[in-house]
Each structure stands twice: as structure tokens, then as C-alpha cells.
C-alpha positions in Angstrom: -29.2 17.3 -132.9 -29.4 19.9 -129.9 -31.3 22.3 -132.5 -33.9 19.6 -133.5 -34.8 18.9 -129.9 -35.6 22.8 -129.4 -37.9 22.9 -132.6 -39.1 19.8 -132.7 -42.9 19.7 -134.1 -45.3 17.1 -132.2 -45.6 15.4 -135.1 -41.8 14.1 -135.6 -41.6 13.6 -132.0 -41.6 9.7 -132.2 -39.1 9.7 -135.2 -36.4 11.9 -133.3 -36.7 10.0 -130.0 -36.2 6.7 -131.8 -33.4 8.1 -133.4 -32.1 9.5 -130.1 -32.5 5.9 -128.8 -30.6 4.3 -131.4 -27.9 7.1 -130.8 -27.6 6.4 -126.6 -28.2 2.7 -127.3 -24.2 3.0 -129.1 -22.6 5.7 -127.3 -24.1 5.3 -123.4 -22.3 2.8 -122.3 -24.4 2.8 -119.1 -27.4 2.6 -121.0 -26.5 0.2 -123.9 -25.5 -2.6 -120.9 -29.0 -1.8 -119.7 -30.2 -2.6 -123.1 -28.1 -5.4 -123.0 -28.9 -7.0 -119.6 -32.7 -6.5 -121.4 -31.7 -8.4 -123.9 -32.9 -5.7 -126.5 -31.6 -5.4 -129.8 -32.2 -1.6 -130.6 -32.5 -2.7 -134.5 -35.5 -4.1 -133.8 -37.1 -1.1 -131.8 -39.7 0.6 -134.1 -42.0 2.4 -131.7 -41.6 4.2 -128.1 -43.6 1.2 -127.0 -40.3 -0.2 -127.3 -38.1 1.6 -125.9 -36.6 0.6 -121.9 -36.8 3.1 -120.1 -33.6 3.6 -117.8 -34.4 3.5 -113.8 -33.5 7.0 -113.0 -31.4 5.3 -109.6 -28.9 4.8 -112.3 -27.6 8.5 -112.1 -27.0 8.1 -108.6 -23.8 5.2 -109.2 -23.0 5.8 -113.0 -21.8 8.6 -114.5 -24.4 8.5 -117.5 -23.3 10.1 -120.5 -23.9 9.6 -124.4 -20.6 10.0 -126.2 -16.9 11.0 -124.7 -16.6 14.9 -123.7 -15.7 17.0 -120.7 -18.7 18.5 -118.4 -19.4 21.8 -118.2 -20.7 21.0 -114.9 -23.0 19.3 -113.3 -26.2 19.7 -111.3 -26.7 16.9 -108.3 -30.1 16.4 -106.1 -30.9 17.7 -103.3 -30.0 13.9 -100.9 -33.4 14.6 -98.8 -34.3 11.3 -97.0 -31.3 8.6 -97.4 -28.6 7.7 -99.8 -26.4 8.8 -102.5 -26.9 11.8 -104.3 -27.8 11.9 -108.2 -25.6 13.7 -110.2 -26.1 14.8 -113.5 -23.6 15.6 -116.0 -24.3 18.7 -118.5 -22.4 18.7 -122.0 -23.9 22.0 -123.0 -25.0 24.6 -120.2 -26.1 27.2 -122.8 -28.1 24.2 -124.6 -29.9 23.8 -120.7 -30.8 27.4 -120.5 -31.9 27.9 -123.9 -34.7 24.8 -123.3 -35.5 26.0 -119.8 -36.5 29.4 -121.1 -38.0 28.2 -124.0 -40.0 25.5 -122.2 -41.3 28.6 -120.0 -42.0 31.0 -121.8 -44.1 29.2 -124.6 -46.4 29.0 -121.6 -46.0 32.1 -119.4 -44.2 34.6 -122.1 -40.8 36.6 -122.3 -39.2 36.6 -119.3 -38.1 40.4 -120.2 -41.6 41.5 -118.8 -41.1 39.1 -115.6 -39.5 40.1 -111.9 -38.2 36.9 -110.3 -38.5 36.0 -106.5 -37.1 32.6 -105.4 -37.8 31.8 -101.7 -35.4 28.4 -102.3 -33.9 27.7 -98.9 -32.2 24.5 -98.8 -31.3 24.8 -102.1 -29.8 28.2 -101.7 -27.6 26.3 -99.2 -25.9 23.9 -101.3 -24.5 23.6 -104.5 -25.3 22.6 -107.9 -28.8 22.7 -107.9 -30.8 23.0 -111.2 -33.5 24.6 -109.9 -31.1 27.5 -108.4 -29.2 27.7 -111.7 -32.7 28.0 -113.4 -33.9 30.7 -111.6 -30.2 32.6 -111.4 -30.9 32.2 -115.5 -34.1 33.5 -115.0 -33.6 36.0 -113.4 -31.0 37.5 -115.8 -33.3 37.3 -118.9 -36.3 39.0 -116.7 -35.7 42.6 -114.6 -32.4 41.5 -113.0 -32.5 44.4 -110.6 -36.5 43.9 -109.1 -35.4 40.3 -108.8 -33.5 37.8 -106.2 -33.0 35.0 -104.0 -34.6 34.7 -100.5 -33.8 32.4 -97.6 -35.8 33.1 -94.9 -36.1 37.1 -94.6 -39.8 37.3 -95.5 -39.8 40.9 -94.3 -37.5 41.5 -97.0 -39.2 39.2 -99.7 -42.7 41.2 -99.2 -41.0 44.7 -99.2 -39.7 43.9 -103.1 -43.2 42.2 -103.7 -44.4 45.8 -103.3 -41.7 47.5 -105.3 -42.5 45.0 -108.2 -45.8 46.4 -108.2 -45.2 49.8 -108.5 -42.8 49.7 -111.0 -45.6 47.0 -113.1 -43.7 44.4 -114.0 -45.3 40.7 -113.8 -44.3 39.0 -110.6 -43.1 35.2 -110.2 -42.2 34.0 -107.3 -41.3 30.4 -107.4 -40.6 28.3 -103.8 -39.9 25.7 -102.2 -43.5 24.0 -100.4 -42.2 23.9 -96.7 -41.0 28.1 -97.7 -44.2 29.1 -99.2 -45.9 27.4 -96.2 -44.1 29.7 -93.7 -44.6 32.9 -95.6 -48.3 32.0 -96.0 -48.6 31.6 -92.4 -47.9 35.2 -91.7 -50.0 36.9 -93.5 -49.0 37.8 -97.3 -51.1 40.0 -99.8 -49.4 38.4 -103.6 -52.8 39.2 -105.2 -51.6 39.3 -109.1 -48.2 37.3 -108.3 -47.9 33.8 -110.4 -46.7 31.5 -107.5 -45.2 28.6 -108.1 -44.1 25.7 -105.8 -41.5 23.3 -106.6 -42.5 20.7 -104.2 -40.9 19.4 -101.2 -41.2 19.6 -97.8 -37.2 18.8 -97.5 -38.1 17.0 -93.8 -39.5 20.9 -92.6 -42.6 19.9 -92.5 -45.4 17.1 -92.8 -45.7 16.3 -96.3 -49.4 17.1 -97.9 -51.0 16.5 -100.7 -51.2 19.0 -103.5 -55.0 19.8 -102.9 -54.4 20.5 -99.5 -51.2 22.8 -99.8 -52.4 24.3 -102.9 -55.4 25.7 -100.9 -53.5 26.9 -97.5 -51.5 28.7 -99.9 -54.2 30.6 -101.9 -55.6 31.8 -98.5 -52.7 32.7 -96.9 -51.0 34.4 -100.0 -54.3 35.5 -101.3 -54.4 34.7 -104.8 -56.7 32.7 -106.5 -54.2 29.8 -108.3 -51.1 28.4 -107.5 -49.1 27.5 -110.2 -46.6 24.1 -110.3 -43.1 23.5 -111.5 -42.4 19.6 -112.1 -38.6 18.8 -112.9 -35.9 17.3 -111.5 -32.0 16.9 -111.6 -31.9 13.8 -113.9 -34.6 15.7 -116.5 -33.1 19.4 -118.4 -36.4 19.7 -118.9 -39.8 21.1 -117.1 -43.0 20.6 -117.2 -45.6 23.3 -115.5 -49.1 23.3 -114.6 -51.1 26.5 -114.9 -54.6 25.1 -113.7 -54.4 23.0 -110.4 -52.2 19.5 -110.7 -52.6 19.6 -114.9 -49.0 19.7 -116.1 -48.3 20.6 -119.8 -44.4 19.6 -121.2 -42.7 21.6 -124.0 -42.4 19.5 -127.8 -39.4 17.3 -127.1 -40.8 16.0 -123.5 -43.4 13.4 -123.3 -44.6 11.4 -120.0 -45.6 7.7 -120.6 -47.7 6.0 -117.3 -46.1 2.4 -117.3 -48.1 -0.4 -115.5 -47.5 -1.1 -111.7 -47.0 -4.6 -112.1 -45.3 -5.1 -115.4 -42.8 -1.7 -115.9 -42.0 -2.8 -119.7 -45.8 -2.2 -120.5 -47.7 1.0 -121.0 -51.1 2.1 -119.8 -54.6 3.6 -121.0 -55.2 7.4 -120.6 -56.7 8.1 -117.2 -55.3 5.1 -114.9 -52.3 5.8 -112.3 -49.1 4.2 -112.7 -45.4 5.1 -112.9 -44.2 7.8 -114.6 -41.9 7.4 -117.5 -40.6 10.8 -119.3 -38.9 11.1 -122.8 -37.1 14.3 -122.2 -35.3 14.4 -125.9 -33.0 17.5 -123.9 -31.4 14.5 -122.0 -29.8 13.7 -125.3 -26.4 13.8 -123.9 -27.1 11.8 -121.2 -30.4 9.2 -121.4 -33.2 10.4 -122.3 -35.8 7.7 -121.5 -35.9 8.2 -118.0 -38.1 5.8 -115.7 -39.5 8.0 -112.8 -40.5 7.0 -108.9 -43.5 8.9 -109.4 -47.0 7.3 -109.7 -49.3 9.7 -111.8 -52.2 9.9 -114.9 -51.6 11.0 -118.7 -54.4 12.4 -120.1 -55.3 12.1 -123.9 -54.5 16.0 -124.1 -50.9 15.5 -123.5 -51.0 17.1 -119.8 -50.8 14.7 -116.8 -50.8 14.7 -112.8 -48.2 13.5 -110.5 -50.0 11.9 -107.8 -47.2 10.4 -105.4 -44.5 8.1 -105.2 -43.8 4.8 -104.9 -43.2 3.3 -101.1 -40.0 2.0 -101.4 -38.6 5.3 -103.3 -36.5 8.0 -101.3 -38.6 11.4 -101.2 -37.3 13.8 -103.5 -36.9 17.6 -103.7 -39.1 18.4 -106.9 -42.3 17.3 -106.7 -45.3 16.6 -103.8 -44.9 12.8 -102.8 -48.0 11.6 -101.2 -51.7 10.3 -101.8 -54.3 11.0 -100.0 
């Protein structure tokens, strides 16, 4: 199943996530008592419109698995703001990597022609973060020797920024939102660099809105876009958004906007409400995944994250608040 999920065509999407749904209903025992509890026969689901999507709190007390086999590790969130930790366990490592590149580089191209930057403190300083073991991936498909991690030496950072460019390969340089805040603030010239912030403010800062950081960053980094990663530890897979706030997902991810009121209904194209993901990578685990983000779906298949719900701990992945 692992190889239909990476070349899945939009049009069998709905057929492979029903049978992925029928498949966690049996062997996710976490899950199928969440079914249960429901009161939802899965023999009688016959559309997405069907299907319950799991409260993503789950992966924080359960271990949430489809099936019985050993971990090859796991990747756990980053605990900003209060309570336990989400963990995530990964059946297939190689299977991770192998979306994660694909999911980027039907969007950005090969990473062989990339040098990766990642100014990631905080996650740097703990372990088993996805987004670190994304990048380390990354970076080891792109020029591994023009590329590297970056706490805070900034002096350091900018000095490779200029040895990217002489040697011409494309630059990424993906951070953190309080990081890319602090370089921006002294004065950096990544004129032809994609940037790309990850979100969170990890209790550095102030939180902002995307607008707003989005535009102290262009000045201060002087470049004319900043680019967006959205994913998170419960999710294998990524979404990214190349013009401001529009994020595009790869074939096997789809984000449904459930009402605010009623979270077992879905609704129109262009209203705000919570986020629901399919992410058909998850297929070890669950991979109807109901989100503490509010955002919009648009009939193109992109969609904006707009904030989070009140009651919802902030999170590490994405920007968190309205305006």
C-alpha cells in the first residue's frame, strides 16, 4: 500500500483513502474504539464525508498504530505551551523520506541542485523532531557540503549564504519564525534565497500573524516572497505555500474545513473552520487526522491556515493567531 500512497493519481484519491479507512478501522485499535464510541460501522462508510476524523490529542496518550510491528523510531512535538508531548510512531523511515522529498520537490525540484540552511534552534536542541530529521534528509539528497544546521551564529549562517552563491547552487534556507525574526533584525542581504518559515514563535517572541511576519521578513532579508512549510509531528506529510498563505499538498494529502459547531459536518469552499487532513502517508498510524487549526479550502485544492482554536495548546509548526 506504501507505493500506492506515493503514486496516487487525484482521481483515485477518495477510493484509496476509503480503503485505508476500512484498513485502520480493523487494525488501529485506538482508532477503531473511536469508531466505536461513534457508533460507526465502517461497512456503511461510502464517502470521505463519512469518515471520523481522529482528534489529533489522541497521539499525545495512545500509542496509535495500524497493525502490530516494531518502530523504527519515532518523532515527538516540540511540548511548547503545556502538557504532554505527542509522539508519533514511524513503521517505515525510508517510506517518510521518500514522501517528504517527493512532496517537495514536485513543487520546488531536485534537491541535487539545492544548498540547505536550517536556522532551527529549539529544535536543534532536542530530540526527535521531524522537521530536523527532514532537513538532515534534505540536506543529504542536496549539496551536503554547502549545507547545515544553525543555532544562533548568524555570522556564520550569512558567511555560507555567500559561499552558496558563488559556487550557484539554489539556496533554501528554512527556520523557525522567532530565528528568522532575529536574523532579519540585523540586517541580511538573501536576495535569490527561497526562505521558508516553519512557524512558531516557541514562547521567543510575540506571536504575529502571517501578513505581518511575512512582511518584516521580506524587508529585513530582502527578498521579495517568503515561502511556508505547514506540517507537523502527527502528519508524514507537508504541505507548502509558494505565494503568500496559499498552501498546495502532494496527491495522497487532502485538507477538509469541518464546521465550528458541528465537527462531524464539512463546510463550503471559502468559509473558516477546523482543519481536518487525510494524509494517506499516515497509513501506519491514522490517517484522518482532526487538526486544532481553523483555516479555508479553496476549490483549487490549496488552503490557508488562519489560527487556532482558543482552548488548543500552541504548537511548533504553524503561525497561531488572527488578526
Amino acid at each position: 500500500m506504501q507505493s500506492r500512497v506515493l503514486q496516487l493519481s487525484p482521481a483515485d484519491f477518495e477510493d484509496l483513502a476509503l480503503e485505508v479507512f476500512n484498513f485502520q478501522a480493523q487494525e488501529n485499535v485506538v482508532y477503531g474504539e473511536y469508531l466505536q464510541h461513534l457508533n460507526v460501522e465502517p461497512s456503511e462508510v461510502s464517502a470521505i464525508s463519512g469518515i471520523p476524523f481522529m482528534p489529533i490529542d489522541f497521539f499525545k496518550t495512545k500509542s496509535v498504530r495500524a497493525g502490530q510491528w516494531t518502530e523504527e523510531g519515532y518523532y515527538e512535538s516540540s511540548g511548547t505551551g503545556y502538557g504532554v508531548r505527542s509522539r508519533h510512531y514511524i513503521q517505515d523511515i525510508g517510506f517518510y523520506q521518500q514522501g517528504a522529498q517527493k512532496a517537495f520537490e514536485r513543487l520546488y525540484g531536485p534537491l541535487s541542485q539545492f544548498a540547505i540552511l536550517a536556522l532551527l534552534p529549539s529544535y536543534l536542541e532536542r530530540e526527535h523532531s521531524s522537521l530536523v530529521a527532514m532537513a538532515d534528509f534534505f540536506m543529504s539528497k542536496a549539496d551536503s557540503k554547502l549545507s547545515g544546521f544553525y543555532l544562533y551564529e548568524h555570522k556564520a549562517l550569512l558567511e555560507q549564504v555567500e559561499r552558496v552563491k558563488k559556487a550557484g547552487k539554489k539556496l533554501l534556507l528554512i527556520g523557525v519564525s522567532f530565528a528568522l525574526l532575529d536574523l532579519a533584525e540585523e540586517g541580511a542581504d538573501l536576495s535569490g534565497a527561497i526562505v521558508m518559515e516553519t512557524g512558531g514563535m516557541k514562547g521567543r517572541r510575540k506571536e504575529m500573524i502571517r501578513a505581518e511576519l511575512h512582511e518584516v521578513l521580506k524587508k529585513g532579508l530582502g527578498i521579495a516572497q517568503i515561502h511556508s512549510e505547514y506540517g507537523m509531528t502527527e502528519l508524514l506529510s507537508q504541505a507548502y505555500a509558494r505565494r503568500e498563505g496559499l498552501f498546495e499538498t502532494p496527491p495522497w494529502m487532502k485538507v477538509y474545513i469541518r464546521d465550528l459547531n458541528d465537527p462531524f459536518s464539512f463546510v463550503n469552499f471559502g468559509r473558516s473552520g477546523g482543519v481536518n487532513v487525510v494524509d494517506l502517508a499516515n497509513v501506519h498510524s491514522c490517517a484522518f487526522v482532526e487538526t486544532q487549526d481553523i483555516g479555508i479550502s479553496h476549490p483549487n485544492g490549496t488552503f490557508e491556515i488562519l489560527g487556532r482554536f482558543d482552548n488548543s495548546e500552541i504548537r511548533g509548526c504553524n503561525l497561531l493567531l488572527f488578526s
